[in-house]
Structures are given as structure tokens and as C-alpha cells.
N, CA and C atoms as a LAMMPS dump frame, in Angstrom:
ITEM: TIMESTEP
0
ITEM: NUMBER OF ATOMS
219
ITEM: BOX BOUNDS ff ff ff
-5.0000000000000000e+02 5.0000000000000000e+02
-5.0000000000000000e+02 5.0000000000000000e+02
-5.0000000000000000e+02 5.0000000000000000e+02
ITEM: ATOMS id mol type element x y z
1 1 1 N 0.847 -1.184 0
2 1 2 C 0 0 0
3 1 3 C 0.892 1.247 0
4 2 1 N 0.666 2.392 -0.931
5 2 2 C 1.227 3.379 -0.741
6 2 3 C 0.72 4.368 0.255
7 3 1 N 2.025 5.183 1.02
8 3 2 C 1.854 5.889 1.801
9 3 3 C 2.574 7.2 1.533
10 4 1 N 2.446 8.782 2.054
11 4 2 C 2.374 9.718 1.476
12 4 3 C 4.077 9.525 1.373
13 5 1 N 4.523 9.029 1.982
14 5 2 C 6.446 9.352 1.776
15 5 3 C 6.632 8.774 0.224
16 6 1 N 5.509 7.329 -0.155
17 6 2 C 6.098 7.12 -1.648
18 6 3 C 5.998 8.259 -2.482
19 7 1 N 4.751 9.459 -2.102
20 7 2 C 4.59 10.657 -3.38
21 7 3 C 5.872 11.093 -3.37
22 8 1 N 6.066 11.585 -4.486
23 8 2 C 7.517 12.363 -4.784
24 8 3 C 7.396 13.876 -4.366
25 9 1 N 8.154 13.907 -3.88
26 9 2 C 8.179 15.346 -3.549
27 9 3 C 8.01 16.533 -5.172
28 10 1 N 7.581 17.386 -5.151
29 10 2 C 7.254 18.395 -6.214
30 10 3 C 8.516 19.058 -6.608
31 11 1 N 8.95 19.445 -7.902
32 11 2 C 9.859 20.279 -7.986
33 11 3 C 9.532 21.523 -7.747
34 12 1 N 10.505 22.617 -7.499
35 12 2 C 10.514 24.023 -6.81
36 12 3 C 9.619 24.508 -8.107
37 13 1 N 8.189 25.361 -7.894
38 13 2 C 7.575 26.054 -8.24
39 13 3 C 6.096 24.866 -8.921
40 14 1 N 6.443 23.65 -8.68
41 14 2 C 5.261 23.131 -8.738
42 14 3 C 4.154 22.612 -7.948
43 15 1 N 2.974 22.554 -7.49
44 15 2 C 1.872 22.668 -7.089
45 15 3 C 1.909 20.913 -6.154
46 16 1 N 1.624 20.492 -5.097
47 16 2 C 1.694 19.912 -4.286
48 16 3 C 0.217 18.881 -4.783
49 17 1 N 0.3 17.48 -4.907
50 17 2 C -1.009 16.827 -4.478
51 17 3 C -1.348 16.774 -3.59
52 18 1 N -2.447 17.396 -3.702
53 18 2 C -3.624 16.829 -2.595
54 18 3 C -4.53 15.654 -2.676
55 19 1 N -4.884 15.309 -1.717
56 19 2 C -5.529 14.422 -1.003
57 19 3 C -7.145 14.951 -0.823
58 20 1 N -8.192 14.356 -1.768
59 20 2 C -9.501 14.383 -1.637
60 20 3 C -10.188 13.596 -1.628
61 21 1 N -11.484 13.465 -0.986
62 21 2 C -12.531 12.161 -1.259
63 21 3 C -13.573 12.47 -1.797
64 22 1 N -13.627 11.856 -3.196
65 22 2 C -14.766 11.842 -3.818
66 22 3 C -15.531 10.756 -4.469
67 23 1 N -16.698 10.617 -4.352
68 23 2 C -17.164 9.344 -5.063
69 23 3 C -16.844 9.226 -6.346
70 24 1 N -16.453 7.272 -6.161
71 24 2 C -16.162 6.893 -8.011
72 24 3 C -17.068 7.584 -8.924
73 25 1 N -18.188 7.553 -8.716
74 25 2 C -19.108 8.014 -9.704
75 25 3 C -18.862 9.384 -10.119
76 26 1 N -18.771 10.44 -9.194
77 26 2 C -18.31 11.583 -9.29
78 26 3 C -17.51 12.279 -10.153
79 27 1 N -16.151 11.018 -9.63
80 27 2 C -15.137 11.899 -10.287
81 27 3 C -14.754 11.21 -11.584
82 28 1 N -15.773 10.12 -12.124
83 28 2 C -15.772 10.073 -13.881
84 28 3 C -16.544 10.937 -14.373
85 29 1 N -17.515 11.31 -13.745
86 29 2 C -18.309 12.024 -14.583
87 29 3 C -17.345 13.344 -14.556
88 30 1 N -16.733 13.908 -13.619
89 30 2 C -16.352 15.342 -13.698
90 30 3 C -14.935 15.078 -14.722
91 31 1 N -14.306 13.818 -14.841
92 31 2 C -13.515 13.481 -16.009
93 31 3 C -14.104 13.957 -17.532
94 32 1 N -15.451 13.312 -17.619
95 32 2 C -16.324 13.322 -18.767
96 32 3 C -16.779 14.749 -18.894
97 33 1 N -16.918 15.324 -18.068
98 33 2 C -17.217 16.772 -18.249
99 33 3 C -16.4 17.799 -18.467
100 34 1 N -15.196 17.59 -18.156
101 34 2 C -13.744 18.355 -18.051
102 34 3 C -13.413 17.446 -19.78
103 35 1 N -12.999 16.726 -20.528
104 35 2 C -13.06 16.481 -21.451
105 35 3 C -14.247 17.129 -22.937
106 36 1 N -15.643 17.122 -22.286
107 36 2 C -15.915 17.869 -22.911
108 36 3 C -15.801 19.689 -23.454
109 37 1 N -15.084 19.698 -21.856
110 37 2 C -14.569 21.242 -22.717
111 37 3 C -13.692 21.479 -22.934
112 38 1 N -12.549 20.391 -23.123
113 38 2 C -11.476 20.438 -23.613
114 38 3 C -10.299 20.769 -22.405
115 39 1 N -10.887 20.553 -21.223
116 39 2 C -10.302 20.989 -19.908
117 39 3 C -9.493 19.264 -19.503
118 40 1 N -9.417 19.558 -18.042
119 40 2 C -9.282 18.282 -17.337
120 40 3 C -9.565 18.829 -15.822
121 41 1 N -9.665 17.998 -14.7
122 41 2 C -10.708 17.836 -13.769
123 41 3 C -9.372 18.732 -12.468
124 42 1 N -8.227 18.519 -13.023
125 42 2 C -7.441 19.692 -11.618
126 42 3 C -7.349 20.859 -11.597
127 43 1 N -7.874 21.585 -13.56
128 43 2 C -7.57 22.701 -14.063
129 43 3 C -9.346 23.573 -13.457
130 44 1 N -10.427 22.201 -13.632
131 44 2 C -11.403 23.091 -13.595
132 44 3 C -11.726 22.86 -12.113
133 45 1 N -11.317 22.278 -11.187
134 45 2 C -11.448 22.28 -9.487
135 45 3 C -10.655 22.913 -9.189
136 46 1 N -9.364 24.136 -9.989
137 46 2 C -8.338 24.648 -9.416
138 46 3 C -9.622 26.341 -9.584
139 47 1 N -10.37 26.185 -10.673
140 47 2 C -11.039 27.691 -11.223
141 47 3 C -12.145 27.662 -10.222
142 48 1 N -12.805 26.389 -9.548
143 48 2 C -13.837 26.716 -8.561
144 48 3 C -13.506 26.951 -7.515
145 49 1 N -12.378 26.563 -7.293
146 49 2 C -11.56 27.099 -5.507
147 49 3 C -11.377 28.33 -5.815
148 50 1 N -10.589 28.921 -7.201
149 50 2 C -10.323 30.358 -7.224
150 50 3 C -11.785 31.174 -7.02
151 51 1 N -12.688 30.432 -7.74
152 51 2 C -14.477 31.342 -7.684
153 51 3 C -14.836 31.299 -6.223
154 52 1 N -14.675 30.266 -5.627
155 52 2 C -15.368 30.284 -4.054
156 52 3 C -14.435 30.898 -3.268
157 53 1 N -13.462 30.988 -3.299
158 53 2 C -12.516 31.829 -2.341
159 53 3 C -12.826 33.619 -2.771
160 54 1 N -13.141 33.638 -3.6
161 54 2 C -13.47 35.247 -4.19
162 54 3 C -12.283 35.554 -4.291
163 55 1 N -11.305 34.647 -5.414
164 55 2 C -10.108 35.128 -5.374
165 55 3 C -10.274 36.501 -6.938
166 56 1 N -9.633 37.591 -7.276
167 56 2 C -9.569 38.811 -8.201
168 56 3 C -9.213 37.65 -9.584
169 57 1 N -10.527 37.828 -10.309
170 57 2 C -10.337 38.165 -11.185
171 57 3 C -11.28 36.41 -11.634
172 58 1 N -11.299 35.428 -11.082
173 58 2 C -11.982 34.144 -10.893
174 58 3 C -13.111 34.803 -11.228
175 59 1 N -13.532 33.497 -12.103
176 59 2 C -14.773 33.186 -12.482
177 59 3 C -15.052 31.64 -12.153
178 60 1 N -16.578 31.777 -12.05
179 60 2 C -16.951 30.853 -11.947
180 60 3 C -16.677 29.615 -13.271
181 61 1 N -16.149 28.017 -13.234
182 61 2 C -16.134 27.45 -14.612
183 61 3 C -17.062 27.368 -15.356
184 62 1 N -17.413 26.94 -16.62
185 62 2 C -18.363 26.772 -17.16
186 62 3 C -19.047 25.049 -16.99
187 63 1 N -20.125 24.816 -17.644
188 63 2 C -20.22 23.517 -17.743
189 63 3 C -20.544 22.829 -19.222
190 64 1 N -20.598 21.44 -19.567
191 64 2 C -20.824 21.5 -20.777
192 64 3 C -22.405 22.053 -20.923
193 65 1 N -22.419 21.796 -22.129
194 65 2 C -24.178 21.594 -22.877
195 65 3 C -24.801 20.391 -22.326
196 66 1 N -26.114 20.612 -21.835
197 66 2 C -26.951 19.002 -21.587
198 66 3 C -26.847 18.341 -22.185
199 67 1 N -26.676 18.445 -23.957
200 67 2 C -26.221 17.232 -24.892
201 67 3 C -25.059 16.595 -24.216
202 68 1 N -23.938 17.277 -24.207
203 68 2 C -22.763 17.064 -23.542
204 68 3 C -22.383 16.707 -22.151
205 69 1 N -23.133 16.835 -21.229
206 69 2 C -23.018 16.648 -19.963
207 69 3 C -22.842 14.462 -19.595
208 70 1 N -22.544 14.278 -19.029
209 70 2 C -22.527 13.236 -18.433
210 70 3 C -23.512 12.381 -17.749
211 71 1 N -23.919 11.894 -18.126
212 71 2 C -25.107 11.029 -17.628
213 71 3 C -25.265 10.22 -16.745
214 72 1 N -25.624 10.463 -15.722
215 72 2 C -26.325 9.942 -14.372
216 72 3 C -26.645 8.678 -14.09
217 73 1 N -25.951 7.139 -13.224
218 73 2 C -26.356 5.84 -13.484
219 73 3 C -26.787 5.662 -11.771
């Protein structure tokens, strides 16, 4: 089993993993949704921390189209 000493440490000026819990289901769909806009799922959870923190100049992300959205099992 890995434990946090196997993560590699980050090189100087790069961004640290974190550690979150989210349901399997969840976080394919937010895969599938971050693909549809041509994103990926650390770039668009990095723009909703910037929107909820009220950090200058953050916006809220977008989402796809309901055609496009991810479907619910």
C-alpha cells in the first residue's frame, strides 16, 4: 500500500497533491465533463476554488451543454 512518503516530492515552483474524497461516480463524470470542454478535472477544481474563495479576477467554470453533460447511473 502506498503511503504519502512514496509521493515524490514536487519540484521548486510546482503545485503539491492533494488528497480528496470523492465518489467513483463523481469523479468520472467530472472526467467526462472536463473532457468535454477540452479541460481536465485539476484545471477546472483549481477555477472553482479560485471562484469560491473570491479570489480577483476568478470566475466561476463553465459547464458542458446538456447534450454534452454526463449522464447519471
Amino acid at each position: 500500500m502506498a503511503t504519502i512518503k512514496d509521493v515524490p516530492r514536487p519540484r521548486t515552483g510546482e503545485t503539491k497533491v492533494r488528497k480528496v474524497r470523492v465518489p467513483d461516480g463523481r469523479w468520472e463524470r467530472l472526467d467526462a465533463a472536463a473532457g468535454a470542454l477540452r479541460s481536465d478535472r485539476s484545471k477546472l477544481i483549481n477555477q472553482l476554488l479560485a471562484w469560491y474563495l473570491g479570489e480577483p479576477g476568478a470566475e466561476l467554470p463553465g459547464r458542458p451543454a446538456q447534450d454534452d453533460a454526463p449522464k447519471t447511473t
